[in-house]
C-alpha positions as CSV (number, residue, x, y, z in Angstrom):
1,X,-41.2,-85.9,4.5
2,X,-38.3,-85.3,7.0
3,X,-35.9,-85.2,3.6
4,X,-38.0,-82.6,1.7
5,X,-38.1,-80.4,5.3
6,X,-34.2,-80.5,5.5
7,X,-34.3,-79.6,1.7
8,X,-36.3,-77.1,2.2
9,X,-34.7,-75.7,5.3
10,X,-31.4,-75.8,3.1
11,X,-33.1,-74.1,0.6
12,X,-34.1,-70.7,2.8
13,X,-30.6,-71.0,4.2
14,X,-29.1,-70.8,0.9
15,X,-31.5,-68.2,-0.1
16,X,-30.8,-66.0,3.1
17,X,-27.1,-66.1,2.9
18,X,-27.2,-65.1,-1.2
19,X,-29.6,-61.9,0.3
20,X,-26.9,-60.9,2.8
21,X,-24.3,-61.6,-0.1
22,X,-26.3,-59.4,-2.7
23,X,-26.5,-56.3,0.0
24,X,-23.3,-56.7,1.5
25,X,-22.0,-56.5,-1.9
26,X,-24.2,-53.8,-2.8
27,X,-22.6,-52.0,0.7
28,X,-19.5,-52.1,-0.1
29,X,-19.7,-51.0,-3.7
30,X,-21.5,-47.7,-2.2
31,X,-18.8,-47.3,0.1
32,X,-15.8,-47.8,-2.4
33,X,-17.6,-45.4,-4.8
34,X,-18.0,-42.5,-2.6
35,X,-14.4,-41.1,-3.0
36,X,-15.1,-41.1,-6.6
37,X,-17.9,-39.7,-6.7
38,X,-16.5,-36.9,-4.4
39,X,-13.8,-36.4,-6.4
40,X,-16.3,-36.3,-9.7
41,X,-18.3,-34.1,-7.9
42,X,-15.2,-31.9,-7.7
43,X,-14.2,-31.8,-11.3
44,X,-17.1,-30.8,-12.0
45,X,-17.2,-27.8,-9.7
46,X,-13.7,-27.3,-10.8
47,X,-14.6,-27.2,-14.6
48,X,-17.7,-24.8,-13.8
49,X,-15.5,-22.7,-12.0
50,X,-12.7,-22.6,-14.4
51,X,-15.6,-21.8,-17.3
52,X,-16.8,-18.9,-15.9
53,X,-13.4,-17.5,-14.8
54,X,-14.7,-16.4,-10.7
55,X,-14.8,-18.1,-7.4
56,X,-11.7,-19.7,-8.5
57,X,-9.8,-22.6,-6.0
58,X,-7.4,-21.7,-4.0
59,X,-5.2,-24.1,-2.8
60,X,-4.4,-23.7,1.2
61,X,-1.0,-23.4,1.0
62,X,-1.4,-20.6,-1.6
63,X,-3.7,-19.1,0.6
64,X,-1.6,-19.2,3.6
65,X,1.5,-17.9,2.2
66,X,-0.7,-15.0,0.7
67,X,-2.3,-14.0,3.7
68,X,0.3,-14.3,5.8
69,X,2.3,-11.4,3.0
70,X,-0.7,-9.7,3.3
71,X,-0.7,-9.4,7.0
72,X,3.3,-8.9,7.4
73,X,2.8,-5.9,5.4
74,X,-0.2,-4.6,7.4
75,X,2.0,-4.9,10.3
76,X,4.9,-2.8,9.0
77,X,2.5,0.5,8.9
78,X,0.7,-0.6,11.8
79,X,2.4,2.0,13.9
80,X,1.8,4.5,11.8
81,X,-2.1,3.6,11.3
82,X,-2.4,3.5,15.1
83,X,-0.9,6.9,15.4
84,X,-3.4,8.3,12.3
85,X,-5.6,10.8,13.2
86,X,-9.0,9.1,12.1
87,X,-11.3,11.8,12.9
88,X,-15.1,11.2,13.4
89,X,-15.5,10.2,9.4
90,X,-18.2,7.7,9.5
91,X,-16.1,5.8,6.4
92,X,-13.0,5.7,8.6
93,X,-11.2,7.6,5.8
94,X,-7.0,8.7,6.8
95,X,-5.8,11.8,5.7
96,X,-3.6,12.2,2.6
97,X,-0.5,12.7,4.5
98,X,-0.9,9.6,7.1
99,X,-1.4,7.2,3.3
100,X,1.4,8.9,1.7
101,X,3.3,7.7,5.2
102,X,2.0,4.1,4.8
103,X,2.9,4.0,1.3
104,X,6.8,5.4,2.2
105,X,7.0,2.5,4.7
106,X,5.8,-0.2,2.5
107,X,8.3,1.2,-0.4
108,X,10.8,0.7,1.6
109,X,10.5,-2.3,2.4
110,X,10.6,-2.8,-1.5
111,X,7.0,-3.6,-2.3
112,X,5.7,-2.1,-5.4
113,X,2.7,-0.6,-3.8
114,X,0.4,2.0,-5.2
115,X,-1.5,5.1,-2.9
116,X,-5.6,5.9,-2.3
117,X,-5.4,9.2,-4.1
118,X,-6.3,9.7,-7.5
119,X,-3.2,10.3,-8.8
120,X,-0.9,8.1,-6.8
121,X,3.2,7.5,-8.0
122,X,3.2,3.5,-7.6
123,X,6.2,2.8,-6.0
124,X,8.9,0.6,-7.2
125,X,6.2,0.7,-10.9
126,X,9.4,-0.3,-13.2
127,X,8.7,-4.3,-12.0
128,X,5.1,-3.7,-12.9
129,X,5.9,-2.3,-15.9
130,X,7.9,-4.9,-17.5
131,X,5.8,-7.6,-16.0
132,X,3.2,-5.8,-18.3
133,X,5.2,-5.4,-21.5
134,X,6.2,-8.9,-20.9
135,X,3.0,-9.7,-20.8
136,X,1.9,-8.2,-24.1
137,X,4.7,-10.5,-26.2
138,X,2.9,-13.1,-24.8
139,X,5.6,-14.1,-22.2
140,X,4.8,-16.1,-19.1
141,X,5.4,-14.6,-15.3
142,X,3.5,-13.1,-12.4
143,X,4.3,-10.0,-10.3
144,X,2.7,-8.9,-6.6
145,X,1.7,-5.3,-6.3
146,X,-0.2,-3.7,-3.4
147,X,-2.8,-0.8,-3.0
148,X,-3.6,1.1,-0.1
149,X,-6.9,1.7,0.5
150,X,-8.6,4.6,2.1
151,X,-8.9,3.4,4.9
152,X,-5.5,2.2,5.1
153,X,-6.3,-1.0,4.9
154,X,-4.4,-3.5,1.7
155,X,-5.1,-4.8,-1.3
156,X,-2.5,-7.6,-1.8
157,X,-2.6,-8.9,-5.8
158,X,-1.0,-11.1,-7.1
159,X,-0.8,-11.3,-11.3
160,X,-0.1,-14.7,-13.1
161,X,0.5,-14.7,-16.5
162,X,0.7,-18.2,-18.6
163,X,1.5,-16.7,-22.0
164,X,-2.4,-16.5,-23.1
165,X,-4.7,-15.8,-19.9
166,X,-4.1,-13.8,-16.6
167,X,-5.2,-14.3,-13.4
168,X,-5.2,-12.5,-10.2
169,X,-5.2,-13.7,-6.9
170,X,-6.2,-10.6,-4.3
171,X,-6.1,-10.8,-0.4
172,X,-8.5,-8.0,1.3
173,X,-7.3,-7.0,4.4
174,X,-8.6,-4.6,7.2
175,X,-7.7,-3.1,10.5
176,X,-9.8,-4.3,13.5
177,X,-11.0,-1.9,16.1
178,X,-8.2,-3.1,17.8
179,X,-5.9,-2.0,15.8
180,X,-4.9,-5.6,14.5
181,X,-4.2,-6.8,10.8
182,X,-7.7,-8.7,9.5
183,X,-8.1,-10.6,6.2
184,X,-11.2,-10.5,4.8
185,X,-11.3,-12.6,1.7
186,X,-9.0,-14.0,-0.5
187,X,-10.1,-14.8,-4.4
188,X,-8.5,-15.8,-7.2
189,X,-10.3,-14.6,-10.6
190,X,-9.5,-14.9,-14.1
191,X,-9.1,-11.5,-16.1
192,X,-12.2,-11.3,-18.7
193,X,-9.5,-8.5,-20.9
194,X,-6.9,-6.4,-20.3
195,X,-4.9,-3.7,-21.6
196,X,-1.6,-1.7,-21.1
197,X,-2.3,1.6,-22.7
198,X,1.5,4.0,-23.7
199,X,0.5,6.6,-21.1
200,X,0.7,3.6,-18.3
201,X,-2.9,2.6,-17.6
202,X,-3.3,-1.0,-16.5
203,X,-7.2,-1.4,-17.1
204,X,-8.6,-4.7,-16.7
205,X,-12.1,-6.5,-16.3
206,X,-12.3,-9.2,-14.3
207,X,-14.8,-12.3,-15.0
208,X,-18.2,-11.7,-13.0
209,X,-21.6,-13.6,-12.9
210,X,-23.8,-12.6,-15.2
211,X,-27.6,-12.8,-16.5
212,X,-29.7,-14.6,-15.8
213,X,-27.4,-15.6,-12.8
214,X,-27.5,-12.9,-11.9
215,X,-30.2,-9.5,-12.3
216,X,-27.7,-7.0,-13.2
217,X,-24.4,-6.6,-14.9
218,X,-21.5,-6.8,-12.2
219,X,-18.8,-3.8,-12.5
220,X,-15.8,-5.8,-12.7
221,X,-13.5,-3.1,-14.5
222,X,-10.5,-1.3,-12.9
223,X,-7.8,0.8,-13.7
224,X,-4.6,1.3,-12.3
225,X,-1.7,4.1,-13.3
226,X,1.7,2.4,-13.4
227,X,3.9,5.1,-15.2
228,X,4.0,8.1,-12.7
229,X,2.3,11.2,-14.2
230,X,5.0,14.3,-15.0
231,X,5.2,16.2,-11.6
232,X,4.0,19.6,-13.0
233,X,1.3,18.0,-14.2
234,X,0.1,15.9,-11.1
235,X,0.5,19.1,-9.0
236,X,-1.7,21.1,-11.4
237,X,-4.0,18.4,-11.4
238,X,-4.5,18.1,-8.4
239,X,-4.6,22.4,-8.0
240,X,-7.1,22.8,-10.8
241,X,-9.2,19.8,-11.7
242,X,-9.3,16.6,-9.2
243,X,-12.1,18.6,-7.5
244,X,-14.3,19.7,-10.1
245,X,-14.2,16.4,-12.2
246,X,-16.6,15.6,-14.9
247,X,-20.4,15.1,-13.1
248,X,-21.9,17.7,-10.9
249,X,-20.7,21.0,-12.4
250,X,-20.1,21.2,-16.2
251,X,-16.9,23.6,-16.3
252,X,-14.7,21.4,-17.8
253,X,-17.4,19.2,-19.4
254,X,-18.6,22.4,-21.6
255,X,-17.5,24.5,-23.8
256,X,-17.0,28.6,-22.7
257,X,-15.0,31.8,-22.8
258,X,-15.6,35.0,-21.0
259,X,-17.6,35.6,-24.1
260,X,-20.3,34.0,-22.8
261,X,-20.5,32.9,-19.1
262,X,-24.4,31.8,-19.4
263,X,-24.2,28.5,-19.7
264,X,-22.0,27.3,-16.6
265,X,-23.6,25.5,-13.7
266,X,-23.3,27.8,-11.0
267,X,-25.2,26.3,-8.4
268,X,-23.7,23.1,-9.2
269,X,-20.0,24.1,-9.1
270,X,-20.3,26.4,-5.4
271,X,-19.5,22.4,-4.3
272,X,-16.4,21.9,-5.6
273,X,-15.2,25.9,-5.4
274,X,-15.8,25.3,-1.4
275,X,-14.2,22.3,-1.4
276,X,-11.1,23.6,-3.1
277,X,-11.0,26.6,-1.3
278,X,-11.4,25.5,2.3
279,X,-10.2,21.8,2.1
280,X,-13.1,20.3,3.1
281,X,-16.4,18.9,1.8
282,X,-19.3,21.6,2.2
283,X,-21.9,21.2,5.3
284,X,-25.1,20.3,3.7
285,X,-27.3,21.0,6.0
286,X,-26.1,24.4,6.4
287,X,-27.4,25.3,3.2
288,X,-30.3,23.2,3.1
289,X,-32.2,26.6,3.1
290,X,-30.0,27.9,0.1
291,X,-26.3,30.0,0.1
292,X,-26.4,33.6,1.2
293,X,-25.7,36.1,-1.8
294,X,-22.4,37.6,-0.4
295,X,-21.2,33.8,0.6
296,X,-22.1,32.6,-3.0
297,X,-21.1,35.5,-4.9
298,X,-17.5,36.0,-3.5
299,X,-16.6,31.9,-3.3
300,X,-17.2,32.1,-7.3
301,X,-15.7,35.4,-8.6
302,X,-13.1,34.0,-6.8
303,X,-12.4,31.4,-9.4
304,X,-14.7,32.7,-12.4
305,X,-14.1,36.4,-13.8
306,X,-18.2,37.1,-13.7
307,X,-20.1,40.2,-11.9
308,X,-22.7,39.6,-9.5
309,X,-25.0,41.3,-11.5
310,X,-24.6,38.4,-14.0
311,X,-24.2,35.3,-11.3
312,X,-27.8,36.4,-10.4
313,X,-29.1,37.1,-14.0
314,X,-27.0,33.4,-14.8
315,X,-27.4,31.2,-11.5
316,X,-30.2,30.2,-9.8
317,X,-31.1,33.2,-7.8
318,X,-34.2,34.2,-5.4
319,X,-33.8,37.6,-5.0
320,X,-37.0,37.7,-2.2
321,X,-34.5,35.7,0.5
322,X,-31.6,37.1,-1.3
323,X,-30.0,33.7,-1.3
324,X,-28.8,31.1,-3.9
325,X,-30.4,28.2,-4.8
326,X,-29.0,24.8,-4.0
327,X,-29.4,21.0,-3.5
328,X,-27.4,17.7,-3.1
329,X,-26.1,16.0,-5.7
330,X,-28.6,12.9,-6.1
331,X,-31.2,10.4,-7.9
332,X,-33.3,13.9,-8.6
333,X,-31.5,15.9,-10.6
334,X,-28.5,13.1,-11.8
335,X,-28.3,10.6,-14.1
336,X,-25.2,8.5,-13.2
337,X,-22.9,8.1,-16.3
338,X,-19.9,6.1,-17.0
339,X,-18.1,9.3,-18.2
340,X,-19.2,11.1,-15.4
341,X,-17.5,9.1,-12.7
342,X,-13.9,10.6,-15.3
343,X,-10.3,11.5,-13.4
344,X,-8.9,14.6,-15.5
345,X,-6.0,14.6,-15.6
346,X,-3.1,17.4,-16.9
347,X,-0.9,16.2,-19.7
348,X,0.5,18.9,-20.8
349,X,1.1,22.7,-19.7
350,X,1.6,25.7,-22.1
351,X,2.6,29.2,-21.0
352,X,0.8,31.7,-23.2
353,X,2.4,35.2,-24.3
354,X,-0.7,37.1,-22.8
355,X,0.3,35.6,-18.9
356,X,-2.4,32.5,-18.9
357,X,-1.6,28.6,-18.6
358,X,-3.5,26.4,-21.2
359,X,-3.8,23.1,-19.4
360,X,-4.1,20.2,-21.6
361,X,-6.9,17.7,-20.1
362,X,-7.6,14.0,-20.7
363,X,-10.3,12.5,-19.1
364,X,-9.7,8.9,-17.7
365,X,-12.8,6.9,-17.9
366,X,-11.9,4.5,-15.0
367,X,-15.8,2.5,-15.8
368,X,-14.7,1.8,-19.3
369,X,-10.8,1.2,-19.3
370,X,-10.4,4.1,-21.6
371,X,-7.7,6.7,-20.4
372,X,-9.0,9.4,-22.9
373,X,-12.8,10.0,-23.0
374,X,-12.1,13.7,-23.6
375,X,-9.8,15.6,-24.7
376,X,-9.8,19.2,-23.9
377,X,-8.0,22.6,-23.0
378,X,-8.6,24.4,-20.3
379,X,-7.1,28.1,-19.9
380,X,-6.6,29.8,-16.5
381,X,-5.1,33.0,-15.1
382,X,-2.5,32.2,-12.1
383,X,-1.9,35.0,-9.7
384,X,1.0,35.9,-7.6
385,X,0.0,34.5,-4.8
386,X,-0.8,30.8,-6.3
387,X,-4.0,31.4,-7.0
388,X,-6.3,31.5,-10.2
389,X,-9.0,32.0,-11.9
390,X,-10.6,30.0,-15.2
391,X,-11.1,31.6,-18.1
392,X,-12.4,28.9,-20.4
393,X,-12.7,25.3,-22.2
394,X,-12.0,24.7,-25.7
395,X,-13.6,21.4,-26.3
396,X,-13.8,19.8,-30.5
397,X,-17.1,19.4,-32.1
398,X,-15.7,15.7,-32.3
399,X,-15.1,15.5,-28.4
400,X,-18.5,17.2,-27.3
401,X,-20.4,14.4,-29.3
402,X,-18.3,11.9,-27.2
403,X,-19.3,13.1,-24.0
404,X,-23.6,12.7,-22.7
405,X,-25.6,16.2,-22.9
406,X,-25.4,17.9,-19.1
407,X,-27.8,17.8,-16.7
408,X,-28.1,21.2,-14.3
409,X,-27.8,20.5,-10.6
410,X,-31.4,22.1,-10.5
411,X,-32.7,21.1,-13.6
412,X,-33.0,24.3,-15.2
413,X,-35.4,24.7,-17.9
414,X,-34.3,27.8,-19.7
415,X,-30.8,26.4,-20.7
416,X,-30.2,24.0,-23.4
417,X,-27.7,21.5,-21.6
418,X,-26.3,20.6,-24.7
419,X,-22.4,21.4,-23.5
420,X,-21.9,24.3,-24.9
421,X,-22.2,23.4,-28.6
């Protein structure tokens, strides 16, 4: 009896120290497999990632050095920011003239760096521009460029090139209320397609989410100029056509002469006229009511060769209040188009024998990477004093097809908004 109790006491103790073998085993193979699953985990975040081309790693050191650039280079127009007059602009916006300073300071410091106005030089753009060409004959390398933004905060972006993909890796940065250099994010992303177009477009669309991860289609396409425009042509650009661009008005989305003036949007391009006239945006409010005849009818026979007799035969007129129709641009009476969000651009200038300028006009379709939606001619009168009048828009039958029908600002009925064809 006492043998089979020690036996069986042996037994239990044998069977007890096999349990705490089997889980302390068990323990310690859980412990030793953590790191690798970690580290599986992460190659499998890290293939994800690398599929789909976004929300790519970045390694801290990379990310270090970058922001640290990024901030440096804040810091060299910091005086200059503090110094900006900001204004009350809800959107913090600087003038043109306090960017253009910003961008001098960061050129020469030897940065390529490009401006916030439409049709910025990029200073130092010859590095950026053989990076590219390199680029296209498939040859490895990687360049830094900065932009300035509106704000006069930076863009800092860094291009890598392997020989077959390209990558960028972009550091946001903004200033604080304090007047102090703040990144915001850095990402690194893998260009989706890109191209290098002869008149010196760097368009690019970057890799995004999309359905079903997402509900809609992210905008991930950008352009950048890298060639400077010809200098006549920026400054006549910028004179004539930045501020009438392609959505709101249709006077150099249309086709017209002083044959026929019926057809322009004259309620629709007061906006611009008053902008381009006065050098800043209109007061909506102030007009909320609609634009007094004389106000109205002397802004555009400034610019357009038309009677008032025909602005209110043409235009939106209510001849009870003796006032011109008008409204915000919006979700009532605008479609948003990729064309219509355009730059147009001069390319080329011809002095005709009877005293007017033909101005050549591409439109840059910054949406879809294509630097020459339309392609058009627009003729105006310049006067002694500098300023002008227009006096039409030859557009193709080809190049009106290109181009979506026009919408009036106030959604006229009696008009066929098909562009003048």
């Amino acid at each position: 009896m006492e043998r089979n109790r020690h036996w069986r006491r042996n037994v239990g103790l044998l069977i007890l120290l096999l349990i705490v073998i089997i889980l302390g085993s068990r323990i310690l193979d859980r412990e030793e497999s953590r790191p690798e699953d970690t580290s599986r985990e992460k190659k499998k975040t890290w293939e994800k990632q690398k599929l789909q081309g976004y929300d790519l790693p970045v390694g801290k050191r990379e990310r270090e050095e970058a922001e640290a650039a990024c901030k440096k280079a804040m810091n060299l127009t910091g005086a200059c920011y503090r110094k900006a007059e900001k204004g009350d602009a809800s959107n913090g916006v600087l003038s043109d003239a306090d960017l253009i300073k910003m961008k001098e300071i960061l050129k020469k410091s030897g940065l390529t760096v490009s401006g916030a106005d439409a049709y910025s030089t990029m200073e130092h753009w010859k590095k950026m521009d053989r990076f590219l060409l390199n680029c296209q004959d498939q040859k490895a390398g990687e360049i830094v460029m900065y932009q300035i933004k509106a704000g006069g905060g930076l863009n800092r972006m860094k291009f890598v090139f392997d020989g077959k993909q390209m990558e960028i890796l972009e550091t946001i940065a903004e200033w604080s209320q304090e007047g102090k250099p703040v990144v915001t994010e850095t990402i690194r992303t893998r260009i989706k397609k890109w191209n290098y177009t002869e008149k010196g477009w760097f368009s690019y669309e970057l890799c995004a989410p999309e359905p079903p991860e997402v509900s809609e289609v992210v905008d991930a396409g950008t352009m950048i100029r890298i060639r400077p425009m010809d200098k006549k042509c920026k400054e006549l650009s910028i004179a004539c056509v930045e501020k009438l661009g392609y959505q709101g008005n249709n006077l150099l989305c249309s086709r017209w002469d002083l044959s026929d003036l019926s057809k322009l949007d004259y309620n629709g391009v007061f906006e611009s006229f008053y902008e381009m006239k006065y050098g800043k945006k209109i007061d909506y409010d102030r007009y909320a009511d609609g634009i007094p005849e004389e106000e109205f009818e002397t802004l555009i026979m400034d610019y357009i060769p038309v009677t008032k007799e025909e602005l209110r035969t043409f235009a939106e007129y209510d001849r009870e209040s003796r006032t011109y129709l008008w409204v915000r641009l919006g979700t009532g009476n605008y479609v948003p188009t990729t064309f219509g969000t355009s730059l147009p651009e001069v390319v080329d200038v011809k002095e005709n024998a009877d005293g007017t300028t033909a101005l050549t006009i591409e439109a840059v379709c910054l949406g879809s990477g294509n630097d020459c939606a339309l392609h058009h001619t627009l003729k105006v009168r310049f006067r002694q004093n500098g300023t002008f009048q227009y006096l039409g828009n030859e557009i193709s039958d080809e190049e009106l097809g290109r181009i979506p029908p026009y919408q009036y600002r106030l959604g006229t009925q009696w008009k066929e908004a098909d562009n003048g064809q």
